[in-house]
C-alpha positions in Angstrom: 107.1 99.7 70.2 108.2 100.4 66.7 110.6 97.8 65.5 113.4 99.8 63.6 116.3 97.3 62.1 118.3 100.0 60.5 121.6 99.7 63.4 121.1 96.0 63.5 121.8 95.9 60.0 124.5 98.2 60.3 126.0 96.1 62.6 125.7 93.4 60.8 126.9 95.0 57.3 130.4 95.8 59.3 130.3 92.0 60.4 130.0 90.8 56.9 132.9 93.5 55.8 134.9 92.0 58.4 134.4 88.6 57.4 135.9 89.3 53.6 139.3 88.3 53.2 141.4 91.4 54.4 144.5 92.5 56.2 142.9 93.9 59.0 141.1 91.2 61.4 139.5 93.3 64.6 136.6 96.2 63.3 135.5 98.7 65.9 133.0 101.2 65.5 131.1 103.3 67.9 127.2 104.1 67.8 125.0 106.5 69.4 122.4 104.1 69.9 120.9 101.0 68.4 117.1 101.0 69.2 114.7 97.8 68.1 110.8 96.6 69.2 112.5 94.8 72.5 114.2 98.3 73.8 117.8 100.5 72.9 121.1 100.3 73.8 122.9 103.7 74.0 126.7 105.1 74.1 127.4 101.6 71.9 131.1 100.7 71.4 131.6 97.5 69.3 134.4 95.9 68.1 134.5 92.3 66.2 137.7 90.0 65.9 137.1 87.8 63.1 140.4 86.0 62.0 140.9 85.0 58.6 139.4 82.0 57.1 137.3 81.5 60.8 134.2 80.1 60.8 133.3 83.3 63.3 134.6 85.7 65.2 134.3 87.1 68.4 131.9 90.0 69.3 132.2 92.3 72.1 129.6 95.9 72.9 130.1 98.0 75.6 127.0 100.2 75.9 126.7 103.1 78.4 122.9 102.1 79.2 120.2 99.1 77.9 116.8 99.7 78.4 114.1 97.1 77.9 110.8 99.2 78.0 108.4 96.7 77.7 109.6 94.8 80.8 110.5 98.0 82.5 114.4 96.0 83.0 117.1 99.4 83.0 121.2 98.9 83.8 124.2 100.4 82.8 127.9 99.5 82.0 126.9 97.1 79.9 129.9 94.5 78.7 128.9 91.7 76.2 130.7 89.8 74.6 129.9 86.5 72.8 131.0 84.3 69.6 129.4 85.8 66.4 128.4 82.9 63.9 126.6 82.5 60.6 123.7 80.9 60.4 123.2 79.7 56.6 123.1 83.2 53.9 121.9 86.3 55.9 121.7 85.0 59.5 123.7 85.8 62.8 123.6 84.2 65.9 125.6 85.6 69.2 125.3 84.3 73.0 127.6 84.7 75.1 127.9 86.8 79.0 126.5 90.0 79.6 128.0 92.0 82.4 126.1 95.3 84.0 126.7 97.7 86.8 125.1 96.5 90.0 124.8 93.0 88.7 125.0 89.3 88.5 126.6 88.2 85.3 123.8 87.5 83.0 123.3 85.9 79.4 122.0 87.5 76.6 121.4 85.8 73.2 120.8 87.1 69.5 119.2 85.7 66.9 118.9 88.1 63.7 117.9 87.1 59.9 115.7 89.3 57.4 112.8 87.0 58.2 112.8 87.8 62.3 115.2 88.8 65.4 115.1 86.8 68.5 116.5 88.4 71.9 116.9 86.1 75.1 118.0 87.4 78.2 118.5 85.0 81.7 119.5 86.8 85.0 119.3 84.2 87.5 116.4 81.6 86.8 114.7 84.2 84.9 114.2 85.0 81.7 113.3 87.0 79.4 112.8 86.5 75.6 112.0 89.1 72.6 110.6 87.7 69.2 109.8 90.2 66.0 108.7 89.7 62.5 109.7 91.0 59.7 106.3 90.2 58.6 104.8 91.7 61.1 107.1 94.7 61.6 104.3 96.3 64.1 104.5 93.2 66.2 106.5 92.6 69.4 106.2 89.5 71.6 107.5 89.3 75.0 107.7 85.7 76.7 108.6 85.6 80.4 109.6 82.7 83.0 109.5 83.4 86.9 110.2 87.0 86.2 109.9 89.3 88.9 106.9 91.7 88.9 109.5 94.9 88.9 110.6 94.3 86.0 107.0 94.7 84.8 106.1 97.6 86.5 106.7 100.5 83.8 104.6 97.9 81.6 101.5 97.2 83.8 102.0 100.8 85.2 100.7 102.3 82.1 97.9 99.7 81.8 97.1 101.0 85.5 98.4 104.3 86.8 97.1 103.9 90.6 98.7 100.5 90.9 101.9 99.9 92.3 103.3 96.0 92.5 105.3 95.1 95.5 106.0 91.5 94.9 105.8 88.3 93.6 106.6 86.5 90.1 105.2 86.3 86.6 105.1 83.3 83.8 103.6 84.0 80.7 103.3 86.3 77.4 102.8 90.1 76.3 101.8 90.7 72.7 102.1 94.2 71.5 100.9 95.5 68.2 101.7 99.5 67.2 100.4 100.0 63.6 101.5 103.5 62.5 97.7 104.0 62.0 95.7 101.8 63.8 94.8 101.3 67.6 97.7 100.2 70.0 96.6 96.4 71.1 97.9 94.7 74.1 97.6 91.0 74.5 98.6 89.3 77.7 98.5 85.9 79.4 100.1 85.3 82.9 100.6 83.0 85.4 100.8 84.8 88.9 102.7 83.6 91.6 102.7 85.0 95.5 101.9 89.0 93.3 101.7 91.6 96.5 99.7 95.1 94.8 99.1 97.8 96.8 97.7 101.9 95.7 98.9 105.0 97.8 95.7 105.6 99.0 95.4 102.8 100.6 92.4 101.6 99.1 93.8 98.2 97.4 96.2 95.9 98.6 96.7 92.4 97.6 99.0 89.8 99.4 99.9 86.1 97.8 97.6 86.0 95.2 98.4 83.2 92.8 96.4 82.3 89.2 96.2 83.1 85.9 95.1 86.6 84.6 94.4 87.3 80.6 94.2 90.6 79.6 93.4 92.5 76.6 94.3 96.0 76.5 93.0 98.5 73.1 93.9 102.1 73.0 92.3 103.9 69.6 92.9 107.5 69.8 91.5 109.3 73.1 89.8 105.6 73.5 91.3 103.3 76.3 89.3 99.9 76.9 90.5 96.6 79.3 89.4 93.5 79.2 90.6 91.2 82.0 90.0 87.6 83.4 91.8 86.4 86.4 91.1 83.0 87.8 92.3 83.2 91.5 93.5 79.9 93.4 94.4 81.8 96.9 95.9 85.1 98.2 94.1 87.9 100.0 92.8 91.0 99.0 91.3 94.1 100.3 89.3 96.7 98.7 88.2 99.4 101.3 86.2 97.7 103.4 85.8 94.3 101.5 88.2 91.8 102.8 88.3 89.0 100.7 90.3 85.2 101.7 90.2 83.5 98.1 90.4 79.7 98.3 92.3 77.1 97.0 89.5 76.2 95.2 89.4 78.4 91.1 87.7 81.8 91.6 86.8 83.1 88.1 86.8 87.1 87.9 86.1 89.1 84.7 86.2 93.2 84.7 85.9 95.1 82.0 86.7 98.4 81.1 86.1 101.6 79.4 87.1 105.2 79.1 87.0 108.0 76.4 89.3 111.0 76.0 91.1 110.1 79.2 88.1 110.9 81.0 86.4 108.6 84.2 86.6 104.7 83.7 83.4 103.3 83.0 83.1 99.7 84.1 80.4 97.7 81.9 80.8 94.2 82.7 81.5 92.9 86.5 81.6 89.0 87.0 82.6 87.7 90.0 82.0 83.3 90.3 83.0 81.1 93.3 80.8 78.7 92.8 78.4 77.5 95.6 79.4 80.6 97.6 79.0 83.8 95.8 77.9 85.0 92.7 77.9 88.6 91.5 76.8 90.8 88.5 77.4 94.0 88.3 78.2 97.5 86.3 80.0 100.7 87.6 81.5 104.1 86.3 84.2 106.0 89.1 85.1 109.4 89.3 87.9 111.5 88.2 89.5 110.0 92.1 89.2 106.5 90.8 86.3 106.6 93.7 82.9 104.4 92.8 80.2 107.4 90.9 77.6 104.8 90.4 77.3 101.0 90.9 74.8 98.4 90.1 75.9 95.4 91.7 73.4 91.5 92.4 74.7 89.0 94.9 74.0 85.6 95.7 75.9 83.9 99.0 74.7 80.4 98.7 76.4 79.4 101.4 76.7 82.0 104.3 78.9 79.5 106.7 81.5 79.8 104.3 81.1 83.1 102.5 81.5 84.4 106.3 85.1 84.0 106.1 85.6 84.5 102.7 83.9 87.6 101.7 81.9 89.3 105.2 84.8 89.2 107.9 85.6 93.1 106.8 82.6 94.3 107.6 81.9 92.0 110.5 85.0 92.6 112.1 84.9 96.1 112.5 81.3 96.5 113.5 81.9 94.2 116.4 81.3 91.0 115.1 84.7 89.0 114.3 83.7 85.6 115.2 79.9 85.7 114.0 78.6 82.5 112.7 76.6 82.5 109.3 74.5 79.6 108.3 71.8 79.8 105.2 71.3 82.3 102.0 71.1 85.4 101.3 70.8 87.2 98.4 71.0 91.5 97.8 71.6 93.7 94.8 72.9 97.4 96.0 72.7 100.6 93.9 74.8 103.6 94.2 74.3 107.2 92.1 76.6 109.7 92.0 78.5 108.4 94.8 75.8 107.7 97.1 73.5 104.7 98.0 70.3 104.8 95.8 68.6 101.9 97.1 69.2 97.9 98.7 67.5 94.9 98.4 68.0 91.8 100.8 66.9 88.9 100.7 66.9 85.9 103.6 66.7 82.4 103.4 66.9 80.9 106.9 69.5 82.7 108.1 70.8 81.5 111.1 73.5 84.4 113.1 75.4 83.3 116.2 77.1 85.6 118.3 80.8 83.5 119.7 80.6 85.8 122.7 76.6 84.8 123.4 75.5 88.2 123.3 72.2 87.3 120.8 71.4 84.3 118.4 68.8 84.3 116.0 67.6 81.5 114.1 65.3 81.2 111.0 65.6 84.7 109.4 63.6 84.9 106.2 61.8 87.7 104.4 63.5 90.4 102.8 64.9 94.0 103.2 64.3 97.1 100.6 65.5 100.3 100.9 65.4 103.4 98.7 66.2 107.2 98.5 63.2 107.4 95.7 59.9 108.8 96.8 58.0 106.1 96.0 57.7 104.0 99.1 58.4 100.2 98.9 57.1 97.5 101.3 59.0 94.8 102.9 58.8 92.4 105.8 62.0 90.7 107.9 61.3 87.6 110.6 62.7 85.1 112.8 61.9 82.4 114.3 63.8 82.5 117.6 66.1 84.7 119.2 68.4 85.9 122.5 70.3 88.8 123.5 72.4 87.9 126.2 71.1 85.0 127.2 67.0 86.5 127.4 65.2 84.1 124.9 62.6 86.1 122.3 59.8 84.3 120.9 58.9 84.6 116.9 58.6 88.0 115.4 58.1 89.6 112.4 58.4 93.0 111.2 56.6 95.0 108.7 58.7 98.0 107.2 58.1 100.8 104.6 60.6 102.8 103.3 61.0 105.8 101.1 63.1 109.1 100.7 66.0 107.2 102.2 64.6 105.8 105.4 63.7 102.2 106.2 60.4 102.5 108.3 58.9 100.3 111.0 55.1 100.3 109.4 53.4 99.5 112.7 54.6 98.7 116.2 55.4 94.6 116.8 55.4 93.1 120.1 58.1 90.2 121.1 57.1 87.7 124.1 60.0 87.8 126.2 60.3 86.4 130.2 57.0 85.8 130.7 56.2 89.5 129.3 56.3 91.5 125.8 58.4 94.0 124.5 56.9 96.6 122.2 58.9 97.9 119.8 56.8 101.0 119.3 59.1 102.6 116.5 62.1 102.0 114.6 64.1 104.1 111.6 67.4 103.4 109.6 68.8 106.2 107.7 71.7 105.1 105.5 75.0 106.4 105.3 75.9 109.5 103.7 79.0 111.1 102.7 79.7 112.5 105.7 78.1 111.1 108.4 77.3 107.0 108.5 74.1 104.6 109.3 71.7 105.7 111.8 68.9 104.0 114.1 66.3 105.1 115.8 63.9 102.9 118.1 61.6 103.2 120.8 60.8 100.2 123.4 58.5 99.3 125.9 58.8 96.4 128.3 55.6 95.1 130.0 56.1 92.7 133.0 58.7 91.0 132.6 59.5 88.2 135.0 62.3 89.6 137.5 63.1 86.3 138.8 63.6 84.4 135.2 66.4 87.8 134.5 68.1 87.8 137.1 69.0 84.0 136.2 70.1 84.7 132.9 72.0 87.5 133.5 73.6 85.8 137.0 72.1 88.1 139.3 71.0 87.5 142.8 67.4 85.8 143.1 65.4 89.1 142.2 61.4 88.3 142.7 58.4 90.4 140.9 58.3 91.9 137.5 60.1 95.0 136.0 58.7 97.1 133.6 59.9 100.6 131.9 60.3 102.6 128.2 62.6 103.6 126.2 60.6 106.8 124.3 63.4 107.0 121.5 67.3 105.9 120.9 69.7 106.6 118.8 72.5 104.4 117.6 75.3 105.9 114.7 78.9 105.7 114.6 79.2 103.1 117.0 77.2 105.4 119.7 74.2 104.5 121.2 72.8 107.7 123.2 68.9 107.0 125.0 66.7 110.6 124.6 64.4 110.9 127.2 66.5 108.2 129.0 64.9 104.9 130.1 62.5 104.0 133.4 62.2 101.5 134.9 60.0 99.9 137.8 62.0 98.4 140.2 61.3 97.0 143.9 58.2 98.8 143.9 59.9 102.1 143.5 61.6 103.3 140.4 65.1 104.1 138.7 65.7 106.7 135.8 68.4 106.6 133.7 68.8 110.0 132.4 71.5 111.0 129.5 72.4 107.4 129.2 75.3 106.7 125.8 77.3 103.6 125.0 80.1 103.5 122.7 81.1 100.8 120.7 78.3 98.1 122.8 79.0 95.2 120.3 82.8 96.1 120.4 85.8 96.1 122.6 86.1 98.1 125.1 82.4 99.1 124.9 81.9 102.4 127.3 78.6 103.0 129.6 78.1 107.2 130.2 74.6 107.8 132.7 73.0 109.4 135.5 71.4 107.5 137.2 67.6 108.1 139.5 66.4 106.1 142.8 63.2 107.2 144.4 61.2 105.1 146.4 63.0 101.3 146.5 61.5 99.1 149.2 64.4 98.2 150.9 63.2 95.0 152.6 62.5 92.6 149.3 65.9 94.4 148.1 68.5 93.4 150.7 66.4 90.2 150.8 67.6 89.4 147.5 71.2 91.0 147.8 71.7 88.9 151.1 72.4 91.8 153.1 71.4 92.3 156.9 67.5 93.2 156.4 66.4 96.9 156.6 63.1 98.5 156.4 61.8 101.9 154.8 62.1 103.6 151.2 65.4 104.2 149.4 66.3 107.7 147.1 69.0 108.5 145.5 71.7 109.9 142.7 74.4 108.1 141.0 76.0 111.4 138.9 78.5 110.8 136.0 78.3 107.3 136.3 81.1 105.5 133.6 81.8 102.2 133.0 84.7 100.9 131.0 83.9 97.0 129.8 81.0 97.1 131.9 82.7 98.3 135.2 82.6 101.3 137.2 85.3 103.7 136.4 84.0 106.9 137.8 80.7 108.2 139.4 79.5 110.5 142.1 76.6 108.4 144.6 74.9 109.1 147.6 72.0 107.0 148.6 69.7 107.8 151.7 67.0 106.6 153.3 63.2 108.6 152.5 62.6 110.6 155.8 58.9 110.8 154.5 58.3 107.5 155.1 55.7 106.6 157.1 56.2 102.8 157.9 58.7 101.3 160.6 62.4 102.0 160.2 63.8 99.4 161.6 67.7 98.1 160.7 68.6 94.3 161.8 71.9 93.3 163.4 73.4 91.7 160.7 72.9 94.8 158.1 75.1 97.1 161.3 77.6 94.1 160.8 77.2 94.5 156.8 77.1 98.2 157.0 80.5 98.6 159.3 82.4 96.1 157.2 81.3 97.5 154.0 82.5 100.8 154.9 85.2 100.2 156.9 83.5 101.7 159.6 83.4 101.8 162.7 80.5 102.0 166.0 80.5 104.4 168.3 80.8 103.9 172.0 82.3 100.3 173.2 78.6 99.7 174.8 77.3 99.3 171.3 79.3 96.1 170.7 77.8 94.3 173.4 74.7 95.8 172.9 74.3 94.5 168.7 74.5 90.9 171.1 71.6 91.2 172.9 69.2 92.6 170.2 67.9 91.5 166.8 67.4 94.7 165.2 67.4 98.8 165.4 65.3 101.3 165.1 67.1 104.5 163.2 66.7 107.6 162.0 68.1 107.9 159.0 71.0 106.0 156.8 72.9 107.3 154.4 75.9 106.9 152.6 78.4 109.0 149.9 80.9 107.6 147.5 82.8 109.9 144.4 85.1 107.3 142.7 87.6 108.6 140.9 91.0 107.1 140.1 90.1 103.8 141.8 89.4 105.7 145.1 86.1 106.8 146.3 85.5 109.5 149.2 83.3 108.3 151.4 80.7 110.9 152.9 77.8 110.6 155.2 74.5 111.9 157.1 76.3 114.2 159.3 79.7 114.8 160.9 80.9 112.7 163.9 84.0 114.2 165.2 86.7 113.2 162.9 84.5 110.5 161.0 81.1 110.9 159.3 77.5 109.1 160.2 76.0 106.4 158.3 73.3 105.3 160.1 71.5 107.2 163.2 69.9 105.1 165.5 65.9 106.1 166.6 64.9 105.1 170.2 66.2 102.6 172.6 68.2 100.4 172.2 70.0 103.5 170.5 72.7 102.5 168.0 74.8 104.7 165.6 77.5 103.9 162.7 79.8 105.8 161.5 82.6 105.9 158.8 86.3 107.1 159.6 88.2 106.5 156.6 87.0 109.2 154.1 89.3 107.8 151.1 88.8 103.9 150.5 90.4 101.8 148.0 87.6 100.8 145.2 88.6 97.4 144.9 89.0 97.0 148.6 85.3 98.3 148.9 84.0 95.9 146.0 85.6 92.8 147.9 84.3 93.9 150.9 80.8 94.4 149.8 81.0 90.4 148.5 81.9 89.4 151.1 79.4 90.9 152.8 76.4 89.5 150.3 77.7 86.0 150.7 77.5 85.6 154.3 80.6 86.0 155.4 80.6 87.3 159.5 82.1 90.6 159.1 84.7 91.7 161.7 83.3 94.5 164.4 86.2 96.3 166.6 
């Protein structure tokens, strides 16, 4: 921004001519452009009406175009016209209404003497005002009240390339200095006010952010460097995945940078200051994409309560966690090389997390978390003091780890008292995200008598007795996907159920899916409808639930059938109230109108077998059977005398209809026989 003065003093050389006593009193002249340090006026007609012996005259420029780079402000049709008076010797002041295509009327004011030229524009309650030196011929200051952040854009868009500025208002200054030889400074100071900022990759966007911001901007040759200091007092901002709420409260921010020969910015100095919540320290360089190459960043949160909502809600949000409660310290320092993590350091200071939707709380977390892609292996330990997932209560644990060539290692198995039993957590590895693919865990679990009775309370089951027990041999949890290998056992009613290709999606998020086959061999079925208050039945139980789904922890789809073990030895013997269960669950009905009376007289049954079929599908299962009765299908088939059968006649049953129907039947209710 080069001031030139040579058509301003034209112009005012013609104004002088015209103010000598002559016959002629209006001068016009046309221009092809008058350029200065504030910006250039082009297709200029002028013409000045000075009468004689007046004090002024009267100035008026029509101008195809105006252009004021340095506050990116572009019209056309221009029509000014203002009184033209002299101010003492050599000096010329105009102000008067400016007229352009598209536009308000506006004023514009000059101020010209050799010493320095002064250039005020107001549209509305903005302004705009232009101040050069003739002392400082490589000097141009800008000053600027409530003006809109368009008008700025060309200006801060060459400052930042990426950025584009959507809203909002700025108060302040601009200081440019352009030596012919010498490096190009920029000096600015601004008051921000509601500034919206956004790139088109979506990476930053801002929203309301109000403060002040200082920047110094140097270009020397192929040498660019910024210096910037922006004290924040609200608005929100997102960068990628950091979400950050700034408080009313100062926030002092202070990034520097550097780049050479218009290649990748380096970023030297990182300062980031809310004080009593976060602190951060830090140095960076990005890649030709403006991406982060390598990062060295420390972090204090002092206070994790509040830091929660200011600073961790992007991260908690989308892993599942929105409403997470944060109480205590933590401190970390992360490290990044050529674009991908290089190592992490955490560290807890009773750290208390609590889940809103009670699926676990852990109190007293302390110890502290390293990780690194190196070689070398590091050594680290992480506790609590007490914990629950979904309601379960977990005694105190801690848990040695080792890590090295990118993995964070369990270093020895660690055993958690939990319902009157342990769990062993016989193996665990975390493999950080890579470019391509994200985190990854990998456990394995044991659980060794754990009380049935003290579960089933927590989790609002029926009143299960005895101990269950069963391992997990490995799992793996990554993109949101937990998928069991091996599957998972478990001892159960002194039989057994295998869970066999067992995946949730999203489990700590909405929606959160449940894929599984599903194993029964061997349940005793007495202690079992005991506990589910069904009619009581005696003998074993096998069985297959196939392509079992559930959506939000409810069955979707599956393909069942459950059957009674014909190799078992012991008395089969089925009471009255599990045939009234039985026919009401199913909808069934009993076959021969002697049975009716006959369920009257005696107790219980001997059968056969008993069996049933469900494929659900589309909130309808088809019901199946033992074995065909006419134009219905057997459930139960009686054994001796008194000789009693069930069976089934509608083969498609409403899902819902069934559910309600099997309530009712575990609460008590007297089912209906006809």
């Amino acid at each position: 921004m080069r001031t030139s003065l040579v058509s301003f003093k034209l112009l005012l050389a013609l104004a002088l001519c015209a103010s000598w006593p002559a016959q002629a009193k209006v001068l016009t002249a046309k221009v092809a452009a008058i350029k200065t340090g504030a910006g250039s006026l082009h297709g200029v007609r002028m013409s000045l009406d000075w009468p004689d012996g007046a004090a002024s005259g009267s100035l008026r420029i029509l101008a195809d175009s105006l252009e004021l780079p340095a506050i990116a402000y572009r019209t056309s049709n221009i029509d000014w016209q203002c009184p033209l008076l002299r101010v003492g010797e050599s000096g010329w002041q105009c102000a008067g209404e400016l007229r352009a295509a598209g536009s308000k009327p506006q004023r514009l004011a000059l101020d010209f003497s050799p010493q320095a030229t002064a250039i005020d524009l107001a549209i509305g309650k903005s302004r705009i005002g232009y101040r050069g030196l003739a002392s400082s011929p490589d000097l141009s200051s800008v000053r600027l009240d409530k003006v809109p952040v368009a008008w700025l854009k060309d200006f801060l868009n060459g400052l930042w390339a990426e950025g584009r500025w959507t809203s909002g208002q700025i108060d302040g200054k601009i200081d440019v200095r352009a030596p012919k030889a010498g490096p190009f400074d920029v000096d600015a100071d601004f008051n921000l006010g509601n500034i919206g900022l956004e790139t088109p990759d979506g990476l930053l966007a801002a929203a309301a952010l109000k403060g002040r911001m200082q920047l110094k901007y140097r270009e020397k040759g192929a040498a660019q460097s910024v210096d910037s200091r922006f004290t924040v007092n609200g608005g929100e901002l997102l960068f990628d995945r950091v979400y950050v709420l700034f408080p009313g409260t100062p926030v002092h921010i202070n990034l520097q940078a550097q780049r050479d020969r218009g290649g990748a910015w380096r970023l030297p100095k990182i300062e980031w200051r809310d004080p009593g919540v976060l602190v951060a320290d830090g140095t960076a360089a990005l890649d030709a994409q403006s991406s982060i190459a390598d990062l060295d960043l420390a972090l204090a949160f002092d206070d994790l309560a509040v830091a929660r909502e200011r600073y961790l809600s992007g991260f908690l949000a989308p892993a599942g966690f929105p409403d997470l409660l944060l109480t205590g310290k933590l401190d970390a320092r992360l490290q990044m090389d050529a674009g991908a993590l290089s190592a992490m350091q955490a560290r807890f200071g009773n750290v208390n997390a609590v889940d809103a939707k009670a699926r676990f709380t852990f109190a007293g977390i302390d110890g502290d978390l390293r990780w690194s892609s190196a070689a070398s292996a590091l050594s680290s330990s992480l506790g609590w003091q007490s914990g629950a997932l979904f309601g379960i209560g977990l005694g105190p644990a801690r848990f040695p780890f080792s890590s090295s060539n990118g993995e964070l290692r369990l270093a020895q198995p660690v055993s958690i008292a939990v319902l009157e039993g342990r769990l062993l957590l016989d193996h665990l590895r975390w493999q950080a995200p890579g470019k391509e693919s994200g985190a990854r865990f990998q456990f394995g679990l044991t659980m060794d008598s754990l009380d049935l009775g003290s579960l089933s309370q927590r989790l609002g089951w029926p009143p299960f007795t005895g101990s269950v027990g069963g391992r997990i041999p490995s799992a793996r949890f990554q993109n949101d996907i937990l998928v069991l290998d091996g599957g998972l056992q478990m001892s159960l009613f002194g039989g057994r159920i295998d869970l066999k290709d067992l995946s949730m999606e999203r489990p700590f998020g909405v929606a959160p899916t449940v894929s599984a086959d599903v194993g029964i061999q061997d349940i005793d079925l007495e202690p079992m409808t005991k506990v589910f208050g069904f009619g009581a039945i005696t003998g074993r139980l096998d069985g297959r639930i196939d392509q079992l789904r559930l959506v939000n922890w409810s069955p979707v789809a599956f393909d069942a059938r459950l059957e009674t073990d014909t190799a078992w030895k012991g008395k089969r013997r089925i009471s009255q109230r599990a045939i009234k269960d039985i026919s009401s669950v199913g909808g069934s009905g009993l076959v021969g109108g002697l049975q009716t009376q006959v369920l009257k007289i005696f107790d219980d049954f001997g059968y056969e077998r008993i069996g049933i079929g469900c494929k659900l599908k589309d909130d309808v299962c088809t019901m199946d059977g033992i074995g065909s009765a006419g134009d219905g299908y057997i459930i139960v088939a009686g054994s001796g005398l008194p000789r009693i059968q069930v069976v089934g006649f509608r083969r498609r049953v409403d899902w819902p209809t069934l559910v309600s129907r099997l309530n009712a039947a575990t609460e008590g209710q007297a089912p209906i026989i006809d």
